[in-house]
C-alpha positions, 0 to 999 in steps of 0.5 A: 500500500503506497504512503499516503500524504500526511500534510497539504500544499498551500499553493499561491491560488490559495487565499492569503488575508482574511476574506471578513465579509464573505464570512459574515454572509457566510454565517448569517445566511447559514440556516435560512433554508430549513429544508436543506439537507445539511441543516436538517441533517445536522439537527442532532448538533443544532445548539453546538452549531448556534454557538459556532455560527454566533461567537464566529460573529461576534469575534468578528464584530457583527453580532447585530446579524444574528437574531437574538430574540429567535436563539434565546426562544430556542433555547428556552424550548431546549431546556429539558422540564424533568432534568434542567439539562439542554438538549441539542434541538427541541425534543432531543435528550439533554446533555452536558455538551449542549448545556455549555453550548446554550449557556455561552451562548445567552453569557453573550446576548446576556439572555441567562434569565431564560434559564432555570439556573438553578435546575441547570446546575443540578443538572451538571452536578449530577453528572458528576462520578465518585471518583470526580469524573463526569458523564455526558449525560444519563448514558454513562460515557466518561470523558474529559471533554465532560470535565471540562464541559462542566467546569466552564459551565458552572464557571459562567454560571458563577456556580463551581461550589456545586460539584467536588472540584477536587475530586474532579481534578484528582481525575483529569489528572489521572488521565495525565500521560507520560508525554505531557498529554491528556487523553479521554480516560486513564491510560488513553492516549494523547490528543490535541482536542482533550489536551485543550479541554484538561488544560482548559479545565485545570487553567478555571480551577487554578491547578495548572501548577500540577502540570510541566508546562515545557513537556506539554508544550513540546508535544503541542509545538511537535504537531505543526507540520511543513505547511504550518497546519497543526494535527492533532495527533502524529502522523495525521493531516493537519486541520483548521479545527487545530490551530485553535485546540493547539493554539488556545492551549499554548496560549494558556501555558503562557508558550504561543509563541512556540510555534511559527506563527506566520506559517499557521496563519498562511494555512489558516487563510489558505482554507478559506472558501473564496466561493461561499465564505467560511472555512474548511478543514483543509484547503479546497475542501467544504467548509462548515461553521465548526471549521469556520469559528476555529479558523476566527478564533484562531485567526484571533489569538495570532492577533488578527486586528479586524477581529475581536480579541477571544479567550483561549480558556472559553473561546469567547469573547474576551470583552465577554469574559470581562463582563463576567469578571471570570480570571481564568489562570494562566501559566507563564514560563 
């Protein structure tokens, strides 16, 4: 079986500055048709691609496009009567992922009062394991994208008395490799998405001193290929999603400028669509709104000035953040 390629060609046909209002268009029209297949195929991730679409606009600084009073009413139909969770889409089950989704989502139209905060927090709660996991929802799988899930959520909340933060960082740092990583569970191996979601947990619960900021900083430096795309594992392609998984996690150990920041931008901008607007996860490929908030937010935390500065903890707004008065810890070398 021949090799095959483990990064891309960035050509000069490929875009080389932020195409802003092709992306604006982009996420004020995505959705309008309802009938489309993709929107109605997508369903089941309905209030995580709220979320993306909304802080992509917001990070690029036309909020006004989105209709504020249509989200916070879908939200309020999500939120589960018997439970207090949220669920993906009206009549779906809820789980912890949409909850933070919904809750970030109304922490920027400043719409909380829709929410039974009480319930919701009882919700998450409840997700919590003896031995300081969390499950995503009734189902019972345990990873560390839920730590990190409920840790952000109850912050925003101003409510993290409500789950054993101890117990809950005893596991994430059991899930602690020997490489500098984090995997989903004990003993998993490391990856870039759980990496940002340990790093992010343990930087709201001020535990970041517990791990080696140069150790975990290589491995995050080791992902950025010839192209300047980051993967999120060796021996994978590189993809747009990355560069904010990567980069939001050096940026909160205080190591953003290990890697070569010219290079990532040139492939950030390369998986523009010039067509349609967004991004893609590689050049020339569809783009999505997932791929589309990575990319800004990204595209933010390398200093882009014609988009609004993000938090790397909450990929949010930083003026949101602010507002919050929320002082995630940041690692410094």
């Amino acid at each position: 079986m021949a090799n095959l390629p483990k990064d891309v060609t960035i050509t000069d046909s490929h875009p080389k500055s932020l195409m802003l209002q092709k992306h604006i268009e982009y996420i004020a029209s995505y959705g309008n048709n309802k009938d489309d297949y993709e929107y109605c195929m997508t369903e089941y991730l309905r209030m995580s691609g709220m979320y993306w679409g909304l802080t992509a606009m917001d990070l690029m600084g036309h909020l006004q496009y989105m209709d504020k009073t249509q989200i916070i009413e879908f939200i309020g139909q999500c939120v589960d009567p018997s439970t207090g969770g949220i669920s993906s889409s009206v009549g779906h089950d809820p789980h912890l992922l949409y909850t933070l989704s919904a809750v970030q989502i109304l922490c920027i139209l400043d719409g909380l009062s829709v929410l039974p905060v009480d319930r919701v927090v009882q919700f998450v709660s409840s997700l919590q394991q003896p031995d300081g996991s969390f499950t995503g929802d009734k189902w019972g799988e345990v990873d560390t994208r839920f730590s990190f899930c409920a840790v952000a959520c109850l912050s925003l909340l101003g409510r993290l008395d409500a789950i054993d933060v101890d117990k809950a960082v005893e596991f994430v740092l059991s899930c602690y490799n020997f490489d500098g990583g984090f995997g989903s569970q004990p003993g998993s191996e490391s990856h870039a998405g759980l990496i940002y979601c340990c790093v992010g947990f343990l930087s709201i619960t001020g535990r970041l001193h517990n791990i080696d900021g140069d150790l975990l900083g290589w491995w995050l430096c080791e992902r950025q290929l010839p192209s300047g795309g980051l993967n999120g594992r060796p021996e994978k392609l590189p993809d747009v999603c990355y560069s904010w998984w990567v980069l939001a996690s050096l940026s909160i150990l205080g190591r953003l400028h290990w890697v070569h920041k010219q290079s990532l931008e040139k492939f950030v901008l390369a998986c523009q669509d010039t067509e349609t607007g967004g991004f893609s996860d590689r050049p020339g490929d569809l783009p999505d709104p997932f791929h589309t908030l990575f990319g800004i937010a990204a595209l933010s935390l390398l200093g882009n000035e014609q988009l609004v500065k993000v938090n790397p903890t909450y990929c949010m707004p930083q003026y949101i953040i602010d507002k919050l008065k929320l002082r995630p810890q940041m690692l410094t070398i």
